[in-house]
C-alpha positions in Angstrom: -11.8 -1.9 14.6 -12.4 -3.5 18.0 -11.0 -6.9 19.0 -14.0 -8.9 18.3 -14.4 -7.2 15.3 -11.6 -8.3 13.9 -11.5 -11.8 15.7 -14.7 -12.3 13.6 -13.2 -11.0 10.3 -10.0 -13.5 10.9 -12.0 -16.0 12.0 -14.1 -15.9 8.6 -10.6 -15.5 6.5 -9.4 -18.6 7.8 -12.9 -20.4 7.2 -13.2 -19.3 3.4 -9.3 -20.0 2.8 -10.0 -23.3 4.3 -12.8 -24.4 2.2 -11.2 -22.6 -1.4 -8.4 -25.1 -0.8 -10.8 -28.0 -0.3 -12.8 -27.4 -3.5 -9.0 -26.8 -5.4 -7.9 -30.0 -3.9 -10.8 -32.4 -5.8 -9.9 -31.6 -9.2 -6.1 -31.3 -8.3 -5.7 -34.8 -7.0 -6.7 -35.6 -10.4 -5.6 -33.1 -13.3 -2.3 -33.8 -14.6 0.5 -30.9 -13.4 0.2 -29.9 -16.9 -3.4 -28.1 -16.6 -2.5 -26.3 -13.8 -0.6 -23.1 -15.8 -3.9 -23.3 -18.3 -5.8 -22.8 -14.9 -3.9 -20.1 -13.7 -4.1 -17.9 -16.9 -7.8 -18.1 -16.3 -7.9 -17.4 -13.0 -4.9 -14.9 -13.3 -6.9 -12.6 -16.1 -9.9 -12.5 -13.9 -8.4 -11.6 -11.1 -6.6 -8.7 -13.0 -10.0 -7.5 -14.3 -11.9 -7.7 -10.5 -9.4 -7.0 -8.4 -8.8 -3.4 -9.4 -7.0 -2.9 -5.9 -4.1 -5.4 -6.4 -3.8 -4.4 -10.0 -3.2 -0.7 -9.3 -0.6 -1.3 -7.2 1.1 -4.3 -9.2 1.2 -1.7 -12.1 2.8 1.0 -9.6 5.3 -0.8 -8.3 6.4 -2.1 -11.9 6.0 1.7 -13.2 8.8 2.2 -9.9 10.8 -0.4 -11.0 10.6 -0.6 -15.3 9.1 3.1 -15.7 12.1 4.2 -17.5 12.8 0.8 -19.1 9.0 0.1 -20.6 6.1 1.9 -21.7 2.9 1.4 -20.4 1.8 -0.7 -22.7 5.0 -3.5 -21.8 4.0 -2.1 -17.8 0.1 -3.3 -18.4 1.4 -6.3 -20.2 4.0 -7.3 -17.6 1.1 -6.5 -14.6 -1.1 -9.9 -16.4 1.6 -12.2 -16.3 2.3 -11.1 -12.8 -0.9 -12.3 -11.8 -0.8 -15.2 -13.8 2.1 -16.3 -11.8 0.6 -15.3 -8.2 -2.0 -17.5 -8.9 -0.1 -20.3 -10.2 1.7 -20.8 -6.8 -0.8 -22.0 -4.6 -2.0 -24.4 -7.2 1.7 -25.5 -7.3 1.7 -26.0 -3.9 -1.4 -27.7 -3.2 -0.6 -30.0 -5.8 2.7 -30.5 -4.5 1.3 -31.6 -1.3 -1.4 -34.2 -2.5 0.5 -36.3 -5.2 3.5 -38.9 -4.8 7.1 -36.9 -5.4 8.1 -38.5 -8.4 4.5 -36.8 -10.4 5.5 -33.4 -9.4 8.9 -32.6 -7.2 11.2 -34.9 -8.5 10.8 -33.5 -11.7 12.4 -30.0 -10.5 15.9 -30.2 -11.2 18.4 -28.6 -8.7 21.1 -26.4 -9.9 24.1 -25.0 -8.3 23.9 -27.9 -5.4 27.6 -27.7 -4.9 27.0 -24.5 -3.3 25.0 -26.0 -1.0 27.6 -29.0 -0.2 30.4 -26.4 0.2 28.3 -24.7 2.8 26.9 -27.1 4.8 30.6 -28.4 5.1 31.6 -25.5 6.9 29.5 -27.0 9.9 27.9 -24.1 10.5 24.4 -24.3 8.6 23.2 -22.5 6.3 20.7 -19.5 5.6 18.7 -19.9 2.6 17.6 -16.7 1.6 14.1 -17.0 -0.1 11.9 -14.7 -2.2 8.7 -14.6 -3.8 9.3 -15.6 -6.5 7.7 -18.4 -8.4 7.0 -21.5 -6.3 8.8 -20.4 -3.0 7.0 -22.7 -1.0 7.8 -25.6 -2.5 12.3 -24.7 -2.2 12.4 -27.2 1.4 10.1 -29.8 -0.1 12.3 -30.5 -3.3 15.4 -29.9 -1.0 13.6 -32.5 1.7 13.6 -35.5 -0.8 17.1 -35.1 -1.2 17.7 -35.4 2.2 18.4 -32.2 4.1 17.3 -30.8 7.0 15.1 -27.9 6.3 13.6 -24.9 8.5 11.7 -22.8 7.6 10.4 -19.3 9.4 7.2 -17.8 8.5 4.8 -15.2 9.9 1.5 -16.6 10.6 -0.3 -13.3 10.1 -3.9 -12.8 10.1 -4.8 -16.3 9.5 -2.8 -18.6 12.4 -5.5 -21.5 11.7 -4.5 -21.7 8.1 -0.9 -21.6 8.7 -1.1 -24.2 11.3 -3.2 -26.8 8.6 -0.3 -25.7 6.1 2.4 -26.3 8.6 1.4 -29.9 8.9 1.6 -30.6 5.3 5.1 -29.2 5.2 6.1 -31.5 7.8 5.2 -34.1 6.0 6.7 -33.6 3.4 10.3 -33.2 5.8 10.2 -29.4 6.2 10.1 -27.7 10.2 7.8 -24.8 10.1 8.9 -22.4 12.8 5.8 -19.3 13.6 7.6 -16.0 13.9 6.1 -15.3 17.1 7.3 -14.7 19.7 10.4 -13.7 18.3 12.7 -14.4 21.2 11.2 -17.9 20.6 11.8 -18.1 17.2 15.2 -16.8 17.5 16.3 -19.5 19.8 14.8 -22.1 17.1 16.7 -20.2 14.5 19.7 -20.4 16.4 19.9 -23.8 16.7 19.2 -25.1 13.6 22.3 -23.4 12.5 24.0 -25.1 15.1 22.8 -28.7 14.0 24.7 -28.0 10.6 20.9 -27.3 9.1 19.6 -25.2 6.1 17.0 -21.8 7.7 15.0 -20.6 5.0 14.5 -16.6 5.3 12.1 -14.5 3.0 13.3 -11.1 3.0 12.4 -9.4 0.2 9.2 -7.4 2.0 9.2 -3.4 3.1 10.2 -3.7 6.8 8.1 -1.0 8.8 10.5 -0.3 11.7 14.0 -1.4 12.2 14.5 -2.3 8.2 17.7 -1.4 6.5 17.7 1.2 3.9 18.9 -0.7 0.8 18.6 0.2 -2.9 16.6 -1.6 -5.0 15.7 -1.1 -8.6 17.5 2.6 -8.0 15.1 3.5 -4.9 15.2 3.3 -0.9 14.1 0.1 0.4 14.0 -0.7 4.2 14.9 -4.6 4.5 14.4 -6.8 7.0 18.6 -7.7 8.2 17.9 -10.5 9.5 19.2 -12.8 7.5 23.1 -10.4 7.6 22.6 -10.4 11.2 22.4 -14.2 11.7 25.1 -14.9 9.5 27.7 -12.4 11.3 26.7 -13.9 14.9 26.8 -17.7 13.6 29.3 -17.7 10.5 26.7 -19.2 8.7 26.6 -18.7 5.0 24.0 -16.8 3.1 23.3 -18.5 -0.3 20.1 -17.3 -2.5 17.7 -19.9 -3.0 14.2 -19.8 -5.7 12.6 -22.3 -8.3 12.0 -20.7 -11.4 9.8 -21.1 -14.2 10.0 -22.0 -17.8 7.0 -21.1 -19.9 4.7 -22.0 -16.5 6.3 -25.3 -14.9 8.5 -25.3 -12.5 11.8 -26.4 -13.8 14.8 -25.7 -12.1 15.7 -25.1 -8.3 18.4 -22.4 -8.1 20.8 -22.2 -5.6 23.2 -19.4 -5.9 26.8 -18.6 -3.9 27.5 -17.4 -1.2 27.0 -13.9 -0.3 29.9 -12.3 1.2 31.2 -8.7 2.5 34.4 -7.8 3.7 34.0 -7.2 6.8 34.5 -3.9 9.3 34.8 -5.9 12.5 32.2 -3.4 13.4 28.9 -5.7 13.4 26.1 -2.1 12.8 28.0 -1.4 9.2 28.9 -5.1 8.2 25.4 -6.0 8.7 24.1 -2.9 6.7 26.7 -3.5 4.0 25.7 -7.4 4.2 21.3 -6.5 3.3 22.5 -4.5 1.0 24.7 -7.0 -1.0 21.8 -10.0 -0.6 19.1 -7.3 -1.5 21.4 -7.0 -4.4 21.2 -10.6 -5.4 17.8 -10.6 -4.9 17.5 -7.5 -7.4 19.2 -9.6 -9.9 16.5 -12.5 -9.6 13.6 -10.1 -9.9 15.3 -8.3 -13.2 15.8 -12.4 -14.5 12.3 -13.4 -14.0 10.1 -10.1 -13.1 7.0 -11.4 -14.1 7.6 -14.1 -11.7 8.1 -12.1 -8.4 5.2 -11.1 -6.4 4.8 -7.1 -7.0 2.5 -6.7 -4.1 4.5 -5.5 -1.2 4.7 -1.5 -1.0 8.5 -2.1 -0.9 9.5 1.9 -1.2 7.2 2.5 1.4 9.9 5.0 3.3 8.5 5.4 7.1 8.3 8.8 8.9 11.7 10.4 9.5 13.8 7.5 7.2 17.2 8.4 5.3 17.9 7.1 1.9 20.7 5.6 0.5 23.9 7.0 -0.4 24.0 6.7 -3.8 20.5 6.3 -4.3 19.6 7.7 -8.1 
């Protein structure tokens, strides 16, 4: 595909994205928060049925995970309420955006906020890890009202526009967006906010193509992105697991878990390999709690050319 090619084709995603979350926001702004999972299930089902493509490989990567755990009857099963949930977020989030706290945010509870306190008394930030898993983008909001400083690091992809719109609600809303690229950039950010004593959000439950740590997960290879280890061993900040979860479609708790910690090597290659692999444990233990409630999208056993496995691995 040739530059304007594609310029054309990302030009068009941002445009349709653009106007599917204006016609969403009219009858959000006024449906109660309690329509939106009855919206979803609608919109979940169909997407299951047309999007054959997504479905495959939702049901693939839950055969990887469950295969020996379900049949494929509980595996089909498990794939609709997967999409149920992937389409409940954005609703989530819009709605989040447009209404007063106190309608929707408020009324997530936050659990385990002494872990949090502890942390941040250190006085050396904290690193929120993040997954996807139910509302993810709404975790700095609800921690916002409270009154913390939140970052945030997200990759704009294909659709810089889009993010850029989004980034502005989440500044309102007492969040700092910070655009992956250019990394050394973004790293400097990063850095800093972990200076100033702040919470840094990091998403790193995704396949990482190059430079991802082999990890197991669900009893398979997975390369993870280290940066959230790596951080933490340079800066001495903390790495605590953060998500909102779900009870029978509305968000009702944020979870915020304690630290994770590794004894360490003093050499910083093998205590940051043995420090993904302990949060990608975590994370494992939040997708076995609530699977229907993670995003099965990512091809996360994707193993690139020439890889190694895991010790271990069964």
């Amino acid at each position: 595909m040739n530059r304007g090619s594609s310029h054309l084709i990302h030009w068009a995603g941002d445009l349709l994205l653009t106007i599917l979350a204006l016609c969403l926001s009219v009858p959000i702004r006024w449906l109660p928060p309690r329509v939106l999972p009855s919206m979803s299930r609608w919109v979940g089902s169909a997407l299951f049925f047309l999007h054959p493509r997504y479905r495959k490989r939702v049901v693939h990567n839950l055969r990887l995970a469950f295969g020996g755990e379900m049949d494929p009857k509980g595996i089909e099963k498990l794939a609709r309420e997967v999409f149920f949930h992937l389409t409940l977020t954005p609703l989530e989030s819009l709605y989040g955006y447009l209404h007063p706290p106190e309608r929707f945010l408020l009324k997530i509870k936050i659990e385990g906020e002494d872990h949090l306190r502890s942390a941040l008394a250190e006085g050396r930030g904290t690193i929120a890890l993040g997954l996807h898993l139910g509302p993810f983008t709404l975790v700095g909001a609800r921690l916002a009202l409270e009154g913390y400083r939140f970052n945030l690091i997200y990759n704009e992809g294909n659709y810089p526009k889009f993010w850029k719109r989004l980034g502005k609600h989440q500044r309102r809303l007492g969040q700092n967006p910070i655009p992956l690229k250019p990394i050394s950039v973004s790293l400097k950010k990063a850095l800093n906010c972990l200076r100033r004593n702040e919470i840094l959000y990091l998403i790193a439950d995704e396949q990482q193509r190059r430079g991802g740590v082999p990890t197991p997960f669900f009893g398979r290879t997975a390369f993870t992105p280290p940066g959230p280890a790596l951080l933490s061993l340079k800066t001495g900040a903390p790495i605590l697991p953060m998500f909102i979860r779900r009870e029978q479609g509305v968000p009702e708790a944020l979870v915020i878990g304690p630290p994770i910690t590794v004894e360490r090597s003093g050499n910083l290659e093998s205590d940051m390999e043995q420090l993904t692999i302990a949060f990608t444990k975590a994370v494992e233990r939040v997708v076995r709690a609530y699977p229907s409630q993670w995003a099965w999208l990512n091809r996360r056993w994707k193993q690139p050319k020439g890889s190694l496995t895991v010790r271990g691995e069964t």
